[in-house]
N, C-alpha and C positions, 0 to 999 in steps of 0.2 A: 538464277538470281533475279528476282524480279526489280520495278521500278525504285522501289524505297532504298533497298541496296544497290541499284549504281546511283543514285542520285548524293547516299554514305557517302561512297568512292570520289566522287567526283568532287564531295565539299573536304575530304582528308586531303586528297592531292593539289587543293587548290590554295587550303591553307600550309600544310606543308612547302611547297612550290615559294609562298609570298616570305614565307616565317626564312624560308634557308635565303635566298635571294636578297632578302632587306640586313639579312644578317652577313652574307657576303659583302653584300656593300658598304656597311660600317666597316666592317674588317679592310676592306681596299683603301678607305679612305683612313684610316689608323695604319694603313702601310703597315700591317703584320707581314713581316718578314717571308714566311711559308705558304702565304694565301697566295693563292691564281691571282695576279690583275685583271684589268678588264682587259677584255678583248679588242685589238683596234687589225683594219687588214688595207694595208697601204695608208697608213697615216690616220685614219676616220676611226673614229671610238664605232662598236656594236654596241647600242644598248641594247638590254638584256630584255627589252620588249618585241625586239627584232624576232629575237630567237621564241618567244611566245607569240608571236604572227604567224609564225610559219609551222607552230605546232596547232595552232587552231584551224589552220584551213586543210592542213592534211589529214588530224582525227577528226576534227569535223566531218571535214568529204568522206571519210572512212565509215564515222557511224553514222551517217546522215544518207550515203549514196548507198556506198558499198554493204553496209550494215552486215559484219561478219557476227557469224557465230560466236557463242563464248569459246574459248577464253580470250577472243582478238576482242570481240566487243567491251570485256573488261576494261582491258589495256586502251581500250581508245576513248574509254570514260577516261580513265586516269590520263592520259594527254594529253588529252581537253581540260583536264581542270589544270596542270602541272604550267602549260600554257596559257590560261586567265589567268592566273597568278602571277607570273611574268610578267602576263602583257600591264594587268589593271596595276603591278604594282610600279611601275612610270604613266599611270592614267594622266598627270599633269603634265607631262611632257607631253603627250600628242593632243592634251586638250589645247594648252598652253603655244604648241608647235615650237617649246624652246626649251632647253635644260634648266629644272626649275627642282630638279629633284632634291637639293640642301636648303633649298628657299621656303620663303612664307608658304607660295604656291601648293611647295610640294605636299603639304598637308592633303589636298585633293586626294592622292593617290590614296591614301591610307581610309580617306573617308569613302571615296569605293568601293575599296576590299572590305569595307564595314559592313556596307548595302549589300554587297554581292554575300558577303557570308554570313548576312545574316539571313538573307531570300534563301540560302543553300540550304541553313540549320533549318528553317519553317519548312521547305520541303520535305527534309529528312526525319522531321518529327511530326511531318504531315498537316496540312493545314486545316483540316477536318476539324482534326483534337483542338486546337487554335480556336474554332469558331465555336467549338462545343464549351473550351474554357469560356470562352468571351458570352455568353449564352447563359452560364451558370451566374458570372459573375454578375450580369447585366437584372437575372432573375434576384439576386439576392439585395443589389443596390434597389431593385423595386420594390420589395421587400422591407427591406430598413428605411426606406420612406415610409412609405404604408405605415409603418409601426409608430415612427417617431410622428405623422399625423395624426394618428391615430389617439396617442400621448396628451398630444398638445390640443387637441377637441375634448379628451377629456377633463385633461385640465383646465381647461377654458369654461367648462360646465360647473367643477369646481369652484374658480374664481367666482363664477356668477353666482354660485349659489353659498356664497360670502360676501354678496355686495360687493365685490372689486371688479368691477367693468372693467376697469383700464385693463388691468393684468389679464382679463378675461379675453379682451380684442387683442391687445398684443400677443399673448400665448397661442393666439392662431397664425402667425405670423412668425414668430418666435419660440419653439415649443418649450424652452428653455429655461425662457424668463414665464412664461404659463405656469410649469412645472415650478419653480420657485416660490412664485406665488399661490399657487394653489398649496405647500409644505406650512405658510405660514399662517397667522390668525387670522381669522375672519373678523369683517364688525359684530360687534356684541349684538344687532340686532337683523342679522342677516338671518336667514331660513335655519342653515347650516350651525350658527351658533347657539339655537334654539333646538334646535332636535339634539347636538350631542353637544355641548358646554355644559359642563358643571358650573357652579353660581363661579366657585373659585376662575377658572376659566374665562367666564364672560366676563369677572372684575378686570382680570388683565387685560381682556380685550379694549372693556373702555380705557383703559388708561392707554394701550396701544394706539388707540382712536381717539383722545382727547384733540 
């Protein structure tokens, strides 16, 4: 199984891991009847980050030190993420250092698990492809400049060669309003109106120019 496939593993069990967890906890707190409560041991509540501490530093130390073989090295991906999920999903309680997890605060946590799964998905769909999209896209927005200046210099030539400076300077500026104005008449006695105006033509001009 190479990198891309546990790095998979690691973003399924992570999401999994926050998705069951955050769905327990509604459920405790709805007091559904047949759900597990929390865990408390001589009176102290366990948060459920407790128990994602102590999964991260034993698969951690596992595929970090000990680095077994597959199929343990699997299994210690999937630990590792089953515990970031866990842990990041009370991230406001130990940012906070107070139970904040129904509160404004607790928002934090979920924004998080945002950050963290969405670093996980870029991994897993590899960040290469990422920079290769951002590279195409980067090409094409150069592109479509290019083009639309392109437009509006010649529209601008247009303008000029109808006598409308104004629309001629602004349409380099503006390809838009260039473009607009270069669609419409020119003066009757501009270059442009002279090479292709019929008599009909340049009469409406002057009266568009009056």
């Amino acid at each position: 199984m190479d990198g891309r496939e546990l790095e998979f593993l690691f973003l399924v069990s992570f999401l999994a891991s926050f998705g069951f967890i955050r769905t327990s906890a509604h459920m405790i707190r709805a007091e559904v009847s047949w759900w597990p409560g929390n865990v408390s041991v001589g009176g102290t509540h366990i948060h459920h980050l407790v128990w994602g501490i102590c999964l991260l530093l034993i698969f951690g130390y596992a595929a970090g030190v000990i680095r077994p073989d597959a199929p343990w090295s699997h299994i210690a991906v999937i630990g590792f993420g089953i515990g970031a999920g866990l842990t990041l999903d009370e991230f406001a309680l130990w940012l906070n250092l107070r139970d904040v997890y129904w509160e404004k605060e607790g928002r934090r946590s979920i924004d998080a698990v945002i950050v963290v799964g969405a670093l996980a998905a870029l991994a897993v769909t590899g960040f290469r492809e990422w920079i290769d999209a951002a590279e195409e896209v980067e090409d094409g927005v150069f592109a479509a400049v290019g083009a639309v200046g392109a437009l509006g210099f010649l529209a601008g030539l247009l303008n000029a060669a109808k006598e409308k400076f104004g629309m001629a300077a602004i349409g380099l500026l503006v390809p838009l309003v260039g473009v607009i104005g270069a669609l419409r008449l020119g003066r009757p006695t501009s270059l442009w109106a002279r090479a292709f105006y019929s008599e009909a033509k340049r009469e409406e001009a002057r009266s568009r120019f009056a």
